[in-house]
C-alpha positions in Angstrom: 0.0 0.0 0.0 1.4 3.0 -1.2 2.1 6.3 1.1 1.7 10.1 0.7 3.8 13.2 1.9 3.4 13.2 5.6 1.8 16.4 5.9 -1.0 15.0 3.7 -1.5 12.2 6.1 -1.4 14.6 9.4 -4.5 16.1 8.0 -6.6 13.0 6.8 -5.7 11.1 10.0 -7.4 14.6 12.2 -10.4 14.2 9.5 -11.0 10.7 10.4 -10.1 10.9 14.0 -12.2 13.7 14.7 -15.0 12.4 12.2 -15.2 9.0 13.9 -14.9 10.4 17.8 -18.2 12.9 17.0 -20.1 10.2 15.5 -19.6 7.8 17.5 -17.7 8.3 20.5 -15.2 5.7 19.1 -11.5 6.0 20.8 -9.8 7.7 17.9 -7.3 10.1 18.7 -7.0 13.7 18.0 -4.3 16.5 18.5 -1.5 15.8 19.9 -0.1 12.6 21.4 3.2 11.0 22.1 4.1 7.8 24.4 4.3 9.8 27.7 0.7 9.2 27.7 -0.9 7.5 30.0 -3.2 5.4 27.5 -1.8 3.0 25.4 -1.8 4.3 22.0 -2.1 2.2 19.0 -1.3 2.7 14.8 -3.2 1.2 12.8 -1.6 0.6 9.5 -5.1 0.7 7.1 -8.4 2.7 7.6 -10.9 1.7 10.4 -12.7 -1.1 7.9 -13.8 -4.8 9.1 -10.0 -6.0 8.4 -10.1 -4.6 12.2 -13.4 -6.5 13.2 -11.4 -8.3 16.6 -10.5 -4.4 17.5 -13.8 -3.1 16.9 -15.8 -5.8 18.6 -13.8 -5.7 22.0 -13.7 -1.6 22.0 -17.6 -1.4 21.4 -18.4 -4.3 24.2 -16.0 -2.5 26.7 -13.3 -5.5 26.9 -10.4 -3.0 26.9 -11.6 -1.1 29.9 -12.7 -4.4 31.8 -9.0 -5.5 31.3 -7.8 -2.1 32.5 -6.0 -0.6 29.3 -6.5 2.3 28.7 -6.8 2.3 25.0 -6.3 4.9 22.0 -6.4 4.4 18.6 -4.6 5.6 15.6 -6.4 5.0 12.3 -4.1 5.0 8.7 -4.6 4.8 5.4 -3.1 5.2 1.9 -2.2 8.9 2.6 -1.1 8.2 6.3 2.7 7.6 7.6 3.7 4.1 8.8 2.9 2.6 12.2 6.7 2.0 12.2 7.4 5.5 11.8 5.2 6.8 14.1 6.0 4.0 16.8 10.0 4.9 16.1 9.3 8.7 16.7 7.3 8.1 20.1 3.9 9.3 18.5 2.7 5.4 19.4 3.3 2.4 22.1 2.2 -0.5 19.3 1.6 -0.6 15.9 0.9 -3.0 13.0 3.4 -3.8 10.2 4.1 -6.5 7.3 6.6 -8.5 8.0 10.0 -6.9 5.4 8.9 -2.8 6.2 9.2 -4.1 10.0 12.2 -6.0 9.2 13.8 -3.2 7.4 13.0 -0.9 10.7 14.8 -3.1 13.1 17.8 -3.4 10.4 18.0 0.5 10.6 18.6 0.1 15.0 14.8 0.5 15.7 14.4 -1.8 18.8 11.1 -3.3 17.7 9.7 -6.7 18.9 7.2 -8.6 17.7 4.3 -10.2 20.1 1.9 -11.5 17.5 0.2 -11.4 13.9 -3.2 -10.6 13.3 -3.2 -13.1 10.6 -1.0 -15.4 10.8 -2.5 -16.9 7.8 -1.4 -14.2 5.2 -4.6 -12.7 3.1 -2.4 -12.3 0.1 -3.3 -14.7 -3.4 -3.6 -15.0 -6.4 -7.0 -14.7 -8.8 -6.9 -16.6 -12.2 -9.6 -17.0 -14.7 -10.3 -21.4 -15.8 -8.2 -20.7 -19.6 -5.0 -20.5 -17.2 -5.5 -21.3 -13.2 -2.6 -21.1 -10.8 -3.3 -23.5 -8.1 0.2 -25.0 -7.0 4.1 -23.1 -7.1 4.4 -25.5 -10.6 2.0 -22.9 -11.9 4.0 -20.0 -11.5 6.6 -19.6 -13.9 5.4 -17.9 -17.6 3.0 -16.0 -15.6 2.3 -12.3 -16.2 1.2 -11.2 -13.0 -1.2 -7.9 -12.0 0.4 -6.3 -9.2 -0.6 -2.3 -7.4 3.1 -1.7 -6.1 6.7 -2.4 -5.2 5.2 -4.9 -2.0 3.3 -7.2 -4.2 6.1 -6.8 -6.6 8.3 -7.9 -4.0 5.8 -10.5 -3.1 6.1 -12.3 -6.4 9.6 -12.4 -6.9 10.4 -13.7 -3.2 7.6 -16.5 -4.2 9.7 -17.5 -6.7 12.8 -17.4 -4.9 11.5 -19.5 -2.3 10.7 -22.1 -5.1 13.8 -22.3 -6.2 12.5 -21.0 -9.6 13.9 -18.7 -12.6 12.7 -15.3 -12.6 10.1 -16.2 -15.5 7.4 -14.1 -15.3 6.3 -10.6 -16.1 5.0 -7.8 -13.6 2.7 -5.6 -14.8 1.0 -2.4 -12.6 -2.7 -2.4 -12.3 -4.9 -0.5 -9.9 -6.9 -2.0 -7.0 -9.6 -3.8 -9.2 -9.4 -7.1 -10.7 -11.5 -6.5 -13.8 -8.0 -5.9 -15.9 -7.8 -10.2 -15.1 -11.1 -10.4 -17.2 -9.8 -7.9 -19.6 -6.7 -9.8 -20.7 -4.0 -8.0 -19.3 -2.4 -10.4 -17.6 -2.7 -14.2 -16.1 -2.8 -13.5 -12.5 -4.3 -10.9 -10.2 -2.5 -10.3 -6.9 -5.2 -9.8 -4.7 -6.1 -10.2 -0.9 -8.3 -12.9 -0.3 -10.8 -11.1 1.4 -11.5 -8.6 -1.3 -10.7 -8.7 -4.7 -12.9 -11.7 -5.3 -16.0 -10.3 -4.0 -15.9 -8.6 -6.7 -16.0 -11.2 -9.2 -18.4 -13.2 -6.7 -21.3 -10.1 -7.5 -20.8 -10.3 -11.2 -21.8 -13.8 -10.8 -19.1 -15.9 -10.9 -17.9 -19.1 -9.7 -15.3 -19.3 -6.7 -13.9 -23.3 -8.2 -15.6 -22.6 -11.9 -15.0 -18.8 -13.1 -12.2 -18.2 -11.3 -9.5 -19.7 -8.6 -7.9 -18.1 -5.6 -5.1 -19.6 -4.4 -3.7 -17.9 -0.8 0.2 -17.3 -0.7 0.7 -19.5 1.6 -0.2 -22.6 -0.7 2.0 -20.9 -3.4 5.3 -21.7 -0.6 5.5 -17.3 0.9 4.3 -18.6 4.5 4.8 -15.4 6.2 2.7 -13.8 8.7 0.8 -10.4 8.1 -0.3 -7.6 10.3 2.1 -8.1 13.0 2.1 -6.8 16.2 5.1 -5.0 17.1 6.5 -2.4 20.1 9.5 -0.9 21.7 11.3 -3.2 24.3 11.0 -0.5 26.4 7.4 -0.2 26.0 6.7 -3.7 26.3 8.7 -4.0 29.3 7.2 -0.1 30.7 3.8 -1.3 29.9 3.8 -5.2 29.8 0.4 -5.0 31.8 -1.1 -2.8 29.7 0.1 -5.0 26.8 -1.0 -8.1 28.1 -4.9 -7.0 28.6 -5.2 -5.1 25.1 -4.1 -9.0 23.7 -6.5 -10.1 25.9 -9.3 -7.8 25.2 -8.7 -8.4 21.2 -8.5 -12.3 21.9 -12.3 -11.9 23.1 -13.0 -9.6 20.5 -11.8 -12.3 18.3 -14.3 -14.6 20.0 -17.4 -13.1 19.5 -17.0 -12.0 16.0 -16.1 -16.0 14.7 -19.8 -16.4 16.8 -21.5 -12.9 15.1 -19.5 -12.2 12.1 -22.2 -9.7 11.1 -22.2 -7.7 14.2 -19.2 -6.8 13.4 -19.8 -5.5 9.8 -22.3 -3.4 11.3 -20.1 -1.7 13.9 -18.0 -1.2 10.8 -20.5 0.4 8.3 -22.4 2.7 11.0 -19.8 3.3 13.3 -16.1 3.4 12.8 -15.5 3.2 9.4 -18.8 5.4 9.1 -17.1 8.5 7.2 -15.8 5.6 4.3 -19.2 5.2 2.5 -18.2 1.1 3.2 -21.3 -1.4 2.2 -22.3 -3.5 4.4 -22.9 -6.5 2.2 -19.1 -6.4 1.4 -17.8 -5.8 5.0 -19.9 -8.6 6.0 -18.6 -11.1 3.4 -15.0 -9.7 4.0 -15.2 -10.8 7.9 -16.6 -13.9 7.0 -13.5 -14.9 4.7 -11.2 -13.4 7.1 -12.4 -15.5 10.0 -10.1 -18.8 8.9 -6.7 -16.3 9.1 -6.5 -15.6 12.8 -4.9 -18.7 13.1 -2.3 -20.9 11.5 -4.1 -24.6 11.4 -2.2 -26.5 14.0 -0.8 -24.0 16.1 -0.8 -22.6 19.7 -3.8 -20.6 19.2 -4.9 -17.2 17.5 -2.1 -14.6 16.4 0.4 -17.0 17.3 3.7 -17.1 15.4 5.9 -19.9 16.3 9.4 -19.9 16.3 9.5 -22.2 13.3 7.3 -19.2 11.2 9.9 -17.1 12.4 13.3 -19.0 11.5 12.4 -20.7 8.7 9.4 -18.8 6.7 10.0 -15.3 8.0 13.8 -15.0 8.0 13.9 -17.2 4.5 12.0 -14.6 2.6 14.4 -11.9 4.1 17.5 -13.9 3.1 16.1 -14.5 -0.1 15.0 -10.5 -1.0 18.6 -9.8 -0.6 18.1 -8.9 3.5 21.5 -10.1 5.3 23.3 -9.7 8.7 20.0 -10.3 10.3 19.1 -10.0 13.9 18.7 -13.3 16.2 15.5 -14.1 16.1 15.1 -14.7 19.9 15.6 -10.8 20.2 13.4 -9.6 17.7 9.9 -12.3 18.9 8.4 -12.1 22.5 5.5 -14.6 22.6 5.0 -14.8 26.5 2.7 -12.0 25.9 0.1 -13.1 24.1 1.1 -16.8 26.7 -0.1 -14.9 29.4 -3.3 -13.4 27.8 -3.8 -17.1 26.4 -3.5 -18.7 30.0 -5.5 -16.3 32.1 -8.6 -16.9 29.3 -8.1 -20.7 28.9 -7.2 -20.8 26.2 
């Protein structure tokens, strides 16, 4: 996702902070801020839509202020500056990030650590039409892929890196709609799961007939998204705090795999409210989301183990050219989200 100037994004984020806090008496933050603050302030790195549906659901039910964090939140966007920028200049305590930006961050002496991914189970894939499906990494090479920007670029050609494959493929820029797939352009559509497709899906086509998505995952780039990343000196200053917002989303996460809709309705009428978002749409998005909070077989939701860490996570940096990197034991802290895990039984 591509970002503007930062004075642009100073003055969207106040338009959506304040719009949101009038209409709703949401915890978005206005005016000034900084991590001297007694409330735990948080960067989101996208606009308030149902992608943050656990967030949403435990902020409107009161979870945060039953677990005694004192929460503030930080919405982004296309024109706002990274959650790793504002986290590095002390405008936030926590943050979101993919996993090579945050990466980079750390290389560059930020002390960041991770304590979790949103989904673990990354919403990146790939749309193809029947005439040419991708379905396995054997698919992959002679593609001409449909990418926005330099991360999906990036995307591709670590996927084929991690394969152990030639660099056969063309990329080709495209906007955020799949319809140049239809059109010709290319063979593959980088998309993200939980959007693109709907798109084809109200057309009426065929998820298995029309067209295929295949996640990135089953295509061998098994890296984590949205993770959840902080200071050490935060986490160690505010390790409390920490622990309850975890727990507070955990539950959040809870109720919306029971109510998926509520959810999309908190979305539509009250924190995305200013983003003219349909309801039909966030709905369907939380519904695919649902199966990504959580990587089958693992310790439970958001979790990243140490294998996703050394072997996925670290191979795609290696493999994008990313060297003399940390050890990974100072860059993960899991006990965390342990803690929040233990005291819910999970």
């Amino acid at each position: 996702m591509q970002r503007a100037d930062q004075s642009d994004a100073w003055s969207r984020r106040r338009f959506i902070s304040s719009g949101i806090a009038t209409a709703a008496a949401a915890p978005w933050l206005s005016g000034c801020r900084s991590v001297a603050s007694k409330d735990l302030i948080v960067a989101l790195g996208w606009v308030p839509n149902v992608e943050y549906a656990d967030l949403f659901v435990a902020e409107s039910r009161g979870y945060f202020k039953q677990e005694h964090c004192p929460l503030k939140i930080w919405p982004g966007g296309p024109n706002a500056p990274q959650p790793v920028i504002e986290v590095a200049a002390g405008l936030a305590h926590m943050g979101d990030a993919e996993w090579l930006p945050l990466l980079d961050a750390i290389l560059r002496g930020n002390d960041f650590v991770i304590i979790g991914s949103i989904f673990p189970v990354h919403p990146g894939g790939l749309m193809t039409l029947a005439k040419r499906p991708i379905l396995k990494p054997a698919d992959l090479p002679g593609s001409r892929f449909l990418v926005q920007g330099p991360s999906e670029r990036t995307t591709i050609e670590c996927t084929f890196k991690l394969n152990h494959f030639a660099p056969d493929y063309q990329l080709i820029p495209v906007g955020f709609s799949p319809e140049a797939l239809l059109n010709g352009a290319g063979d593959a559509y980088y998309c993200f799961i939980t959007n693109q497709p709907i798109v084809f899906e109200n057309m009426g086509m065929k998820l298995g007939t029309d067209f295929f998505v295949t996640r990135l995952d089953q295509l061998g780039y098994k890296v984590p998204s949205t993770l959840l990343f902080a200071q050490r000196e935060t986490i160690e200053r505010r390790r409390k705090d920490i622990v309850g917002f975890l727990r507070a989303r955990l539950r959040g996460k809870m109720d919306n795999d029971k109510d998926p809709a509520y959810a999309a309705n908190l979305t539509v009428d009250r924190y995305g409210a200013d983003l003219g978002l349909n309801y039909d749409h966030e709905l369907r998005t939380n519904v695919l989301q649902l199966p990504l909070y959580q990587t089958p077989g693992s310790r439970g939701p958001y979790w990243i183990s140490n294998e996703d860490l050394e072997k996925n996570m670290y191979s795609a940096a290696l493999v994008t050219g990313r060297t003399n990197l940390p050890d990974p034991a100072r860059i993960m802290d899991m006990s965390l989200l342990e803690e929040a895990y233990q005291s819910l039984g999970i």
